[in-house]
Backbone bond lengths (Angstrom), bond angles and torsions (degrees), N, CA, C in turn:
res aa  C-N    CA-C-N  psi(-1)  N-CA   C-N-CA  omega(-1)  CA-C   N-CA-C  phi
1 X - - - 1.461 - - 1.529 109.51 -
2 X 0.962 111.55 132.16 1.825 119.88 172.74 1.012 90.75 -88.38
3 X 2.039 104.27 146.34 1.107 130.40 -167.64 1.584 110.59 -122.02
4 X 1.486 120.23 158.86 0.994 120.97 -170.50 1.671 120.60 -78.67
5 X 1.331 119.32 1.02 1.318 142.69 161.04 1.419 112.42 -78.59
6 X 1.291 124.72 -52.62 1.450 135.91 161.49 1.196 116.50 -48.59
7 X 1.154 123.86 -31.92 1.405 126.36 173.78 1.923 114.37 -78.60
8 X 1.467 103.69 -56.03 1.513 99.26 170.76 1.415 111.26 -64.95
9 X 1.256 153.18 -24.98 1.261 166.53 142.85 1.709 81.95 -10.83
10 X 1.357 102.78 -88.90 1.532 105.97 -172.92 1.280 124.40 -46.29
11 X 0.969 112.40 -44.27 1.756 114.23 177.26 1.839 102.42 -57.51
12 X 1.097 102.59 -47.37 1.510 115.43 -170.95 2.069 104.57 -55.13
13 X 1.271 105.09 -29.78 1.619 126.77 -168.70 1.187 90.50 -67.75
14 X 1.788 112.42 -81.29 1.451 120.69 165.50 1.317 140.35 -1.19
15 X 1.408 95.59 -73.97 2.005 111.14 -178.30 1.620 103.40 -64.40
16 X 1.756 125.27 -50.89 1.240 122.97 -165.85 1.864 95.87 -68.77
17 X 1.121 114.58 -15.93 1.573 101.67 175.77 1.071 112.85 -79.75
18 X 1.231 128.20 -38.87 1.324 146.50 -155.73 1.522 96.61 -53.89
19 X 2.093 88.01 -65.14 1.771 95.21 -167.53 1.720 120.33 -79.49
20 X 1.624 118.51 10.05 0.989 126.61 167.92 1.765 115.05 -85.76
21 X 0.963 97.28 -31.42 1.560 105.71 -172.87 1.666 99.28 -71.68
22 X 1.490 123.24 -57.31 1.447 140.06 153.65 1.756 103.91 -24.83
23 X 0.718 108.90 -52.55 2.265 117.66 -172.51 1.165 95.68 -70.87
24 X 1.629 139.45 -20.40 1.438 135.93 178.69 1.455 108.85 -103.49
25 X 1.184 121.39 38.05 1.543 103.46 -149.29 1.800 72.36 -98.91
26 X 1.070 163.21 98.30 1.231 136.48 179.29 2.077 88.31 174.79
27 X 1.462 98.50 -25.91 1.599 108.66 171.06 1.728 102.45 -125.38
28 X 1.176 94.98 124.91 1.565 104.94 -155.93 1.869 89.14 -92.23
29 X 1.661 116.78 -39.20 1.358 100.64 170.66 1.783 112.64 -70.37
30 X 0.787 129.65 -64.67 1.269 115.07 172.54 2.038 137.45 -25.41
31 X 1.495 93.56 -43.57 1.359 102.66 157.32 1.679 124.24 -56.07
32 X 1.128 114.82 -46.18 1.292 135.88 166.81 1.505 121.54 -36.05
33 X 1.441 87.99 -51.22 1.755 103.27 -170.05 1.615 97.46 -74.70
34 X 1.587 110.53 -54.82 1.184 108.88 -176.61 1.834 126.04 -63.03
35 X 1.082 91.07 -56.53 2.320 90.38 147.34 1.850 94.66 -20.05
36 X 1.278 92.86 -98.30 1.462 86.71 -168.53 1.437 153.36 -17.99
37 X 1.277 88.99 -52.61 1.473 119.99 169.94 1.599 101.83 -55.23
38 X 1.274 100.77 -82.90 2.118 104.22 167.56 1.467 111.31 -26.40
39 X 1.140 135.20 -46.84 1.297 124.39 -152.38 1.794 104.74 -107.07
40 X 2.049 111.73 -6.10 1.429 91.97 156.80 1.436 121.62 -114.87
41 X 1.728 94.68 2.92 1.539 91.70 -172.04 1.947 99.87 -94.48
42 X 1.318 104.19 -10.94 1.598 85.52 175.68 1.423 115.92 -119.28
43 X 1.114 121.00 0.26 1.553 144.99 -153.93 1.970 88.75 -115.13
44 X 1.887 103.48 149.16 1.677 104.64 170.60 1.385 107.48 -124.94
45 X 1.865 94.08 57.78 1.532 87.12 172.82 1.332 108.24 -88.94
46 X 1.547 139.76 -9.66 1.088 123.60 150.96 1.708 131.46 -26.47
47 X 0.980 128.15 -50.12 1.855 170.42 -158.88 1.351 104.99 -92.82
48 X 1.132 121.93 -47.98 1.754 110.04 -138.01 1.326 108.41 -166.95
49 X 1.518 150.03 167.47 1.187 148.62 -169.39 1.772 84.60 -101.48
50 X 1.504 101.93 168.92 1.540 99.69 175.46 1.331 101.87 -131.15
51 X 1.282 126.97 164.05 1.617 138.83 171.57 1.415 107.26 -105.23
52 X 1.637 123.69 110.58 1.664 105.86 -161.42 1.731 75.71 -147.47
53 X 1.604 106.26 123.62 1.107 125.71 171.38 1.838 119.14 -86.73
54 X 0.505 137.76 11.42 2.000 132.83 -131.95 1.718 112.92 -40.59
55 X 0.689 125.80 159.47 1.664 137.01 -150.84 1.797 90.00 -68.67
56 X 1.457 106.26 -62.34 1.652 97.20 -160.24 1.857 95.47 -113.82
57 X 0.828 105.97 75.01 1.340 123.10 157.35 1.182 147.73 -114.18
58 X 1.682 144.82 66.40 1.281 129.88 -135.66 1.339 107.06 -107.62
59 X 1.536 137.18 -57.94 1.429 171.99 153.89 1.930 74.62 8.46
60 X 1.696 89.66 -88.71 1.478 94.09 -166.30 1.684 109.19 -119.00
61 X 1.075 98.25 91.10 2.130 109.60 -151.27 1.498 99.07 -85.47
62 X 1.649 127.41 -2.78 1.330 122.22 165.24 1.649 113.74 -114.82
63 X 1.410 119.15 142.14 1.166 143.51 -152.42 1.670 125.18 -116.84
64 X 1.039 143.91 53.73 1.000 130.42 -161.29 1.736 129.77 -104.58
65 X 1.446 102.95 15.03 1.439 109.53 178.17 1.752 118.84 -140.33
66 X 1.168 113.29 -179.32 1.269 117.16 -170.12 1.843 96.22 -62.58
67 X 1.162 125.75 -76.66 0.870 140.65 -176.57 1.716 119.18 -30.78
68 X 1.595 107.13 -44.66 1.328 110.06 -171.68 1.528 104.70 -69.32
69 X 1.354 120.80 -53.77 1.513 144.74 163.12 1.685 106.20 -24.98
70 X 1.369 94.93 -64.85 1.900 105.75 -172.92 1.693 97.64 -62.22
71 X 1.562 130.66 -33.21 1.315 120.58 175.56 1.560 120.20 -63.56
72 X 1.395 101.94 -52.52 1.685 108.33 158.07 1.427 93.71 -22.42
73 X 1.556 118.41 -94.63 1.468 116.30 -117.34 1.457 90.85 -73.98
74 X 1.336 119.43 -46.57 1.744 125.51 -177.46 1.691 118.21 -75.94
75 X 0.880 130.57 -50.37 1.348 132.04 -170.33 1.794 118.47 100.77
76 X 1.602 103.99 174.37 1.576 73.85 146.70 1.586 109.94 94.78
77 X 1.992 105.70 -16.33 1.110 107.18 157.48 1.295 111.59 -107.37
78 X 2.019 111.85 152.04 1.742 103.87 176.15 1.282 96.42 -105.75
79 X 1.290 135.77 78.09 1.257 163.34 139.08 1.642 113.22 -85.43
80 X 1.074 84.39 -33.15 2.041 104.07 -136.38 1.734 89.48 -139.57
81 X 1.764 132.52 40.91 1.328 117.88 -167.23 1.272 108.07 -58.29
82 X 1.510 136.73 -19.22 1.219 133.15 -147.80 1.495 106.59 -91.87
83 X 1.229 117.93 -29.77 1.840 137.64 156.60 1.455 129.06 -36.44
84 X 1.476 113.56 86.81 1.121 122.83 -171.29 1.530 113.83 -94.46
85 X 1.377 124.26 1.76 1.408 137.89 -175.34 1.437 103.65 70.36
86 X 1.406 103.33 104.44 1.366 123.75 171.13 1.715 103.40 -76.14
87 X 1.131 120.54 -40.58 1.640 110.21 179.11 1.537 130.63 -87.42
88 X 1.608 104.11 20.17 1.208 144.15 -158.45 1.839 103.11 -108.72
89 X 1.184 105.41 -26.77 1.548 106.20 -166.29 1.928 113.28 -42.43
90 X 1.352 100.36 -49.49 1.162 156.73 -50.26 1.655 128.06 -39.93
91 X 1.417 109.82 155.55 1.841 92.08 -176.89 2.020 79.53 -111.05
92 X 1.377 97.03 156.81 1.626 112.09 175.85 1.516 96.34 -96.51
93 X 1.392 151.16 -2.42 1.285 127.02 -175.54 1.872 89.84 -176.95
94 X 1.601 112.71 136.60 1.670 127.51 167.23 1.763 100.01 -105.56
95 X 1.237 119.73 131.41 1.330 125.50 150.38 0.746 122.73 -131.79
96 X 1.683 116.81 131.52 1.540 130.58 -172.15 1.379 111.69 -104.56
97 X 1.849 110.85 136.08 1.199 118.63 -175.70 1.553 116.05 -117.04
98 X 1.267 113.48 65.62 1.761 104.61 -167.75 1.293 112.32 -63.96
99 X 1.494 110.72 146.17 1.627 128.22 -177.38 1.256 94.10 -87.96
100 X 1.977 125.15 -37.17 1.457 91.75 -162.59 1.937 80.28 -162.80
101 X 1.139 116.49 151.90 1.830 118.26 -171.22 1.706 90.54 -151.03
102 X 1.539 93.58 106.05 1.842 122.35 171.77 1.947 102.65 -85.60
103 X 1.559 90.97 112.72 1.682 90.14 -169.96 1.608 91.86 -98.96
104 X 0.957 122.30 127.61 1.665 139.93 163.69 1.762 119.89 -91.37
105 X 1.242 129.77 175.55 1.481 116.64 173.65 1.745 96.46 -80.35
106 X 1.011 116.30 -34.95 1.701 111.32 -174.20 1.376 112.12 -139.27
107 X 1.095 114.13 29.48 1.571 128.51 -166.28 1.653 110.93 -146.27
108 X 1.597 125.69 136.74 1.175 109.06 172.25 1.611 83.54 -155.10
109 X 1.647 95.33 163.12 1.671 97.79 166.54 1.757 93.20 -150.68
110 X 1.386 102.14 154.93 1.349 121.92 172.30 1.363 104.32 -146.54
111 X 1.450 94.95 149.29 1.639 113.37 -172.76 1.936 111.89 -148.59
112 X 0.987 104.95 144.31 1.202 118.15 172.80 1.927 122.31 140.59
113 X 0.865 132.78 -120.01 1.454 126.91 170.99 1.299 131.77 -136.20
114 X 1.678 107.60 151.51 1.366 109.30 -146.74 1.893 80.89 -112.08
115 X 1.227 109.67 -171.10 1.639 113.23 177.78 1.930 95.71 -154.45
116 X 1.197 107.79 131.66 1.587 107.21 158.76 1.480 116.79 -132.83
117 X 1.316 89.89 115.52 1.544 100.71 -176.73 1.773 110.06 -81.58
118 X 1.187 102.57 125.47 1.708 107.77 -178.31 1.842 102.22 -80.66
119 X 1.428 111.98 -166.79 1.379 105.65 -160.32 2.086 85.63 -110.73
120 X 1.128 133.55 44.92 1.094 126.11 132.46 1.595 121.05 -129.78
121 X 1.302 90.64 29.87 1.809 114.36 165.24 1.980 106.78 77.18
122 X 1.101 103.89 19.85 1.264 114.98 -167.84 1.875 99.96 -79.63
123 X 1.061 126.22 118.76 1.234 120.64 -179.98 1.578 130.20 -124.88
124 X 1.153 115.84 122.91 1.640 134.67 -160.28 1.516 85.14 -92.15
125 X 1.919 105.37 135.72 1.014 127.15 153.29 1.767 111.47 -85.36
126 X 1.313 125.96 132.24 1.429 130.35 145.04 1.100 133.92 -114.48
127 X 1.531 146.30 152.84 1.339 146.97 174.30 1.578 88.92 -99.16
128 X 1.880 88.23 147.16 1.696 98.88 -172.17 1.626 92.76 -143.55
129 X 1.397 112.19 164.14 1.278 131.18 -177.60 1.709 82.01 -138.90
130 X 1.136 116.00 131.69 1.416 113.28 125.89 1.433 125.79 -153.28
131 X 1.703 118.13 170.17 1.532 107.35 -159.83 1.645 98.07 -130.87
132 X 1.338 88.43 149.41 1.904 75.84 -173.46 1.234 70.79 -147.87
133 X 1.773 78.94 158.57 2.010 123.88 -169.37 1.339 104.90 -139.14
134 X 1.058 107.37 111.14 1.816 112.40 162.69 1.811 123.17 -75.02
135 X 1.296 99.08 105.46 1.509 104.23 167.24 1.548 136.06 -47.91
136 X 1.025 131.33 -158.72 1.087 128.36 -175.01 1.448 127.14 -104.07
137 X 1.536 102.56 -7.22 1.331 138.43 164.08 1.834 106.36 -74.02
138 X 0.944 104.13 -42.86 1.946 113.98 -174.58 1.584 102.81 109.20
139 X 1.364 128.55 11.65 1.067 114.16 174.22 1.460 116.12 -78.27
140 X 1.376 117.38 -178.20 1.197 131.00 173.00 1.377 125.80 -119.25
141 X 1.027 130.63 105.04 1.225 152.30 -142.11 1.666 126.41 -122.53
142 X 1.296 129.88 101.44 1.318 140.91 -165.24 1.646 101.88 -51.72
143 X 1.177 150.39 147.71 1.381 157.95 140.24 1.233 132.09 -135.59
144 X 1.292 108.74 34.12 1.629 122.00 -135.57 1.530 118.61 174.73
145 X 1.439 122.14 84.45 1.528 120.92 -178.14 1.085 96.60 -119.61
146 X 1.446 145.35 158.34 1.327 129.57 93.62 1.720 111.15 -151.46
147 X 1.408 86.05 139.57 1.415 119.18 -173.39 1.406 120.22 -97.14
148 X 1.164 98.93 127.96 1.781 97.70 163.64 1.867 114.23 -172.84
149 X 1.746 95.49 157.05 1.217 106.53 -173.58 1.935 111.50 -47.97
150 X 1.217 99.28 155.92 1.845 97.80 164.61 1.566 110.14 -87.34
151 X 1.263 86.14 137.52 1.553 121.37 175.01 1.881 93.83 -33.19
152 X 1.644 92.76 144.57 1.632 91.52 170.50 1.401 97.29 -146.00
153 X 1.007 109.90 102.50 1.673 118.21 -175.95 1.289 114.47 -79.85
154 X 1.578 126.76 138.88 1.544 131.91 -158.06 1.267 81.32 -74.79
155 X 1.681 92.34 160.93 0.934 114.23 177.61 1.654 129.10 -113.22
């Protein structure tokens, strides 16, 4: 059974990648490597196709490979023109606030909102889905994003 520690564990994996990859944004090979790294050490695209929404993505707002994902966070591919590198901003710190974490024997999902604080402390709310699958190894493994701004109803 996956546990609800195992799960923030992951989220916790996530955000410190996020804002490391962001701290390199200035060495474009280094960013690269680190993309990578994020997207096989927490991601089961090894395994499995993935469902990866990303927050500001519209052009092509579904995600399903290493590559499309790595354009999100970096930019920079014309695959993906609309990709300005979201992990590029840079944010100095991700915190996750789950409303609610469904523990499965190899399955879990959490939902609710994430926060990235940029480096003049400015901080973006997002709504997040994500779904994780434990391999056969016992890891925990992303298969399952999607992000997006909160609703802002006219006024």
């Amino acid at each position: 059974m996956i546990t609800k520690q195992e799960v923030i564990k992951a989220q916790e994996a996530w955000g410190k990648a996020l804002v490391k990859i962001g701290s390199l944004k200035d060495n474009r090979e280094l960013c690269e490597k680190e993309a990578e790294k994020l997207l096989r050490e927490l991601y089961a695209f090894e395994k499995k196709e993935i469902l990866f929404k990303p927050t500001k993505a519209s052009a092509i707002p579904f995600r399903s490979s290493i590559e499309a994902a790595k354009s999100y966070m970096l930019g920079g591919n014309s695959n993906f023109p609309e990709d300005i590198g979201f992990a590029l901003k840079p944010y100095i710190k991700v915190r996750f606030d789950n409303k609610n974490i469904i523990l499965e024997e190899r399955r879990a999902f959490a939902m609710g909102h994430y926060f990235f604080t940029d480096a003049q402390a400015n901080e973006i709310k997002v709504e997040f889905t994500f779904g994780y699958w434990k391999n056969d190894r016992g890891e925990l493994k992303i298969d399952i994003q999607h992000s997006s701004l909160p609703f802002q109803a006219p006024v």
